[in-house]
N, C-alpha and C positions, 0 to 999 in steps of 0.2 A: 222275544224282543221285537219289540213293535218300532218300527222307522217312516221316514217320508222325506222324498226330494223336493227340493228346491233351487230350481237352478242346478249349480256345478257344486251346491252345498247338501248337505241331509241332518235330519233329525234322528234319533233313539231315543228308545225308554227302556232300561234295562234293570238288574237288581244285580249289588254284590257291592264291595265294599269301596270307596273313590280311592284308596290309598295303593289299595291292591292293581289299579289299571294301567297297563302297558300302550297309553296314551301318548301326544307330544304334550300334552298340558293339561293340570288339572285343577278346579277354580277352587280358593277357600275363602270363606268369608270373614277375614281375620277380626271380628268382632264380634263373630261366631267361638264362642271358649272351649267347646269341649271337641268340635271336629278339626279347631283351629291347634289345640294341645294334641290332639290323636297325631296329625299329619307332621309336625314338629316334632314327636317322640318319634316316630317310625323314619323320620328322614335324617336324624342323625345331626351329631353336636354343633357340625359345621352350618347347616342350615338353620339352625337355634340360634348360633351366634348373628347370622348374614338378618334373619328377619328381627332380631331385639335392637341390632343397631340402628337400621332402613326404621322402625316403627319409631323410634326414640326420634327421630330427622324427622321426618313428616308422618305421623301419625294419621293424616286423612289420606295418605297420599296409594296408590294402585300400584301396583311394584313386582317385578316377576326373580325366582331366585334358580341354583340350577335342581335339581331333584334330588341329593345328599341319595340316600339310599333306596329311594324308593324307584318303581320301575316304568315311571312316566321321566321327562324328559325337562319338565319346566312345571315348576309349582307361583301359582299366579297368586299374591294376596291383595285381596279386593276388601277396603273397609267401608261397613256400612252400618253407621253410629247410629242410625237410625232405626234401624232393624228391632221392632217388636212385636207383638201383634196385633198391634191395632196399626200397623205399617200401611205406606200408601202405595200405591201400586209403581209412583216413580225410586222408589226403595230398590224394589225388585229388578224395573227397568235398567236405571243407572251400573248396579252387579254385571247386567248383559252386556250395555256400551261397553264397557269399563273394559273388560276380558276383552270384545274384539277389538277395540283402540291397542291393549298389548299384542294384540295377539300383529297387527298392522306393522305395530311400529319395532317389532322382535327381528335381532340382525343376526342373532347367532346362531338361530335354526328357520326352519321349514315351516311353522305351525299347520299343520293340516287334522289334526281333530285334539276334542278338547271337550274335558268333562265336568260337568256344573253337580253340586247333588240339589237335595230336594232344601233348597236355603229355607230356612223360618218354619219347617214341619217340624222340628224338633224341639229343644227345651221351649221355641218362642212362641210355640203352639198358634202359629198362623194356619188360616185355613186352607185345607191341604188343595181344593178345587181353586180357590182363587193365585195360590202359587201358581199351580200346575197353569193356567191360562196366560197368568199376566207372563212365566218366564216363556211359555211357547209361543207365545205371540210376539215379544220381545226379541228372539230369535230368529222368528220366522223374519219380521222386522230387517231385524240388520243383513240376514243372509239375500232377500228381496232386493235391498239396494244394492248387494256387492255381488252381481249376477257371476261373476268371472272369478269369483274366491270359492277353490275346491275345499271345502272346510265339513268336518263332518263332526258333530256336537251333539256328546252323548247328555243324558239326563239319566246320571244313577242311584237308584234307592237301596236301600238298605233291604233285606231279602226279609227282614221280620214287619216289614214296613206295608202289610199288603195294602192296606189301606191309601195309600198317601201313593202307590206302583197303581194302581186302580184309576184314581184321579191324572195321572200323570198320563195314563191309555189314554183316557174317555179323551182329554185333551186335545193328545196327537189325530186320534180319529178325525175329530173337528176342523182341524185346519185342513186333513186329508181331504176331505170331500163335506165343506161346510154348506148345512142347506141355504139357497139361496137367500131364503126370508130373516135369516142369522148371521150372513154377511157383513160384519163390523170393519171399520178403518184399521189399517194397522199402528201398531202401538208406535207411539212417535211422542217423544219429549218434551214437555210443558215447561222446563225451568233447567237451570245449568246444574247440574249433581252438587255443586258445591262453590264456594267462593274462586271464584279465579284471581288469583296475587298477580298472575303474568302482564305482558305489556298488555295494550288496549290496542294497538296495530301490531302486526309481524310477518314477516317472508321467511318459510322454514324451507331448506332447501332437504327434499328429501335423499338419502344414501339412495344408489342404484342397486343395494344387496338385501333391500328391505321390500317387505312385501307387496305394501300400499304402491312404491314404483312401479313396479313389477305389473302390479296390476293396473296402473293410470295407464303404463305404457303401453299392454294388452291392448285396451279399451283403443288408445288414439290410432296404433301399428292396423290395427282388426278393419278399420274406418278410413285408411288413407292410403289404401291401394291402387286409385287412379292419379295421385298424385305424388312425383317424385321429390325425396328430402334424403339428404346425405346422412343426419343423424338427429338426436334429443341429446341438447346441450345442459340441460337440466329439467326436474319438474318440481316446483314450489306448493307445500301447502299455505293459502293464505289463511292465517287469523284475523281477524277484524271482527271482536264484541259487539261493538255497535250493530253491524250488517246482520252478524250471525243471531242477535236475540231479535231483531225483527223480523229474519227470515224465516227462525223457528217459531213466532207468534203467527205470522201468516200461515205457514206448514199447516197448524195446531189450529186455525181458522176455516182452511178448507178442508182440511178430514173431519168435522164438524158438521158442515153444511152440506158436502157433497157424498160424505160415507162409504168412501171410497182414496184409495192413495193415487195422487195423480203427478207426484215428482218424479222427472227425469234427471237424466245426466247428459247433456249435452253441448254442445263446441259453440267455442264463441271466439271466431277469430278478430284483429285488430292490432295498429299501430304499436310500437312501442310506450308511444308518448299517450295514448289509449289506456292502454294496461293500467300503466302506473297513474291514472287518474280514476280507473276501476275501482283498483285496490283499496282504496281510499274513500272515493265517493258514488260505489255502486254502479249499477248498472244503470245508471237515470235515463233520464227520458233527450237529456243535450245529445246522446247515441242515436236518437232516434233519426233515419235515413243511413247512417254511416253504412250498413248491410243491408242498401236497398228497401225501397217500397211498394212493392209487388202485394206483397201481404197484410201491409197496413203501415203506418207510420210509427211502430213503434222499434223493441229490440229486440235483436234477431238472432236467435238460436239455431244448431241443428244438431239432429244424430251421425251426420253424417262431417268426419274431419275433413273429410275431400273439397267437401263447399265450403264450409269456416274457413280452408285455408288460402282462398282469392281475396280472402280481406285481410289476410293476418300479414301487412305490409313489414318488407324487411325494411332494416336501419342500416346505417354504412357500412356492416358489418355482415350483413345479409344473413341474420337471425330475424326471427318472424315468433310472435307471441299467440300462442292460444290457451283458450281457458275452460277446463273442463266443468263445466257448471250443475249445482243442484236448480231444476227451474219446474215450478208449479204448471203445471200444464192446465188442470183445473176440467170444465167445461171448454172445448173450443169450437171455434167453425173456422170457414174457408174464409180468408180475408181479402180485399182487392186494394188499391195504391189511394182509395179515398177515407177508408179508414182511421180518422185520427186518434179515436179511441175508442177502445173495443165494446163490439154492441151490445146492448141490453140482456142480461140473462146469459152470456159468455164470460171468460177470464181469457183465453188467448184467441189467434187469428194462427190459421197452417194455412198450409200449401196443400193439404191431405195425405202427405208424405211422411218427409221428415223434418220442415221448416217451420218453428214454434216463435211468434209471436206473444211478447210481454207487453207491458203498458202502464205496470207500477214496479217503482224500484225494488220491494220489498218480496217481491216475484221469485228474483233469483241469488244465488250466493255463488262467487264465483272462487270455487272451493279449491281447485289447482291450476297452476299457470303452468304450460308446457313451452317453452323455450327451444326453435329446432333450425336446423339450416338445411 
């Protein structure tokens, strides 16, 4: 069995059968018929009944159920109407999101590993190397942004499969130790999986028993050790359509140009009366000075929650807003206070540190708001 770390996460390539693994979670591709009929006979009537009902409701919809007989722990079904072989690589992708969005948003259990098989080398007779690439890379992908998610994600084939177990190595070898002249961007999303019905603005207030908390709160507790706060009164995922498809057009414009992934996650403290002008209308450029002009006149990020938190002004209630942000780093240089917008052949302005400088709204998405006293 061939593996590789990343981060607090790992990959496998292993062979034997996905119904048989003593996993937390095992992914099917419910528009997949014949491994999607396998894992529904062997899991027994109750789980037959739970996925006919869920598919009859939302039919496009990603839905986790509990494991009826089988000896994983949470059976994920992921549809992918799409799926044939002349399929596009965001097919494959979107399977990936798909599993770690449940895998985030699961309150009942732990999810710490979890097994994908070889999607589309079977009846859909997709090519066995271009799966093998786009889902390991896909992976590689999400487990890169989520440094602080211990998750380990098998890829198992079928032991008659040596062909497609072959393709599946060469792969992992690749992202192991890729030569540098083969160095591609990491896979990152060009269009939303599917229609989205939900509102067009929203403030989800995430459960503190759920993963994604767990881990924001990681990220802000890890970063805010010079600075004293009694607790985290909440932390919100913001939705906003609008921000988010321009954010991921930008994203999808500089792994493009620069060939390289250059998004961070980093603190954006600020007002109450801030925030909630954020959430709405971005990070724009009316920000610009609010967190100092040292570095250039524009908006000011950092890795570190300690500094974010001298701006993150309390309200009468002495609650203070920060927001843990995805922001394009891009190319940057050293910035100084006469900077009004960023110089020629750059995208941001630092401190050489940890203080990241933006200058288009479309820069950053400011994906959770942490709430603390």
């Amino acid at each position: 069995m061939g593996s590789i770390k990343i981060f607090s996460g790992s990959i496998h390539v292993c062979t034997g059968d996905i119904t048989q693994q003593e996993m937390d979670a095992i992914v099917v591709v419910s528009t997949a018929a014949r491994l999607r009929d396998s894992v529904l006979e062997q899991a027994g009537d109750k789980i037959k009944k739970l996925y006919t009902e869920q598919a009859q409701i939302q039919p496009d919809t990603s839905f986790s159920t509990s494991n009826g007989r089988l000896p994983c722990k949470k059976i994920f079904f992921i549809p992918a109407p799409k799926l044939s072989k002349s399929a596009d690589k965001w097919v494959f992708r979107t399977i990936v999101s798909e599993a770690i969005q449940l895998i985030v948003n699961e309150k009942t259990i732990i999810i710490r590993s979890i097994v994908f098989p070889a999607v589309g080398c079977g009846l859909n007779g997709c090519d066995a190397t271009f799966v093998a690439e786009t889902l390991m890379r896909a992976v590689s992908y999400e487990l890169e942004q989520r440094p602080n998610l211990p998750l380990s994600v098998y890829f198992v084939i079928q032991s008659k499969e040596t062909i497609v177990f072959n393709k599946f190595e060469e792969q992992l070898k690749l992202i192991k130790s890729p030569p540098r002249s083969s160095i591609r961007p990491p896979v990152v999303p060009r269009k939303p999986p599917r229609k989205d019905t939900g509102p067009a603005f929203e403030r989800r207030i995430l459960e503190p028993s759920s993963n994604i908390f767990k881990e924001v709160l990681q990220t802000f507790r890890s970063s805010m050790s010079n600075q004293p706060y009694k607790e985290v009164i909440s932390i919100e995922n913001i939705r906003n359509k609008r921000w988010y498809r321009q954010y991921l057009a930008e994203r999808d414009d500089f792994n493009d140009r620069l060939k390289q992934n250059t998004e961070k996650r980093l603190f954006h403290g600020c007002s109450e009366k801030a925030a909630d002008s954020i959430m709405k209308e971005f990070f724009n450029r009316g920000f610009a000075g609010a967190n100092g002009t040292a570095y250039g006149q524009g908006c000011y990020f950092s890795s570190n929650a300690s500094y974010s938190h001298k701006y993150a002004i309390p309200n009468d209630k002495g609650e203070r807003r920060m927001f843990l942000a995805r922001v394009l780093v891009g190319k940057t240089t050293k910035g100084n206070s006469s900077m009004k917008i960023c110089p020629l052949g750059f995208d941001s302005t630092t401190d050489g540190s940890h203080i990241f400088v933006i200058y288009r709204d479309s820069q950053a998405f400011g994906e959770y708001l942490i709430t603390y006293r």
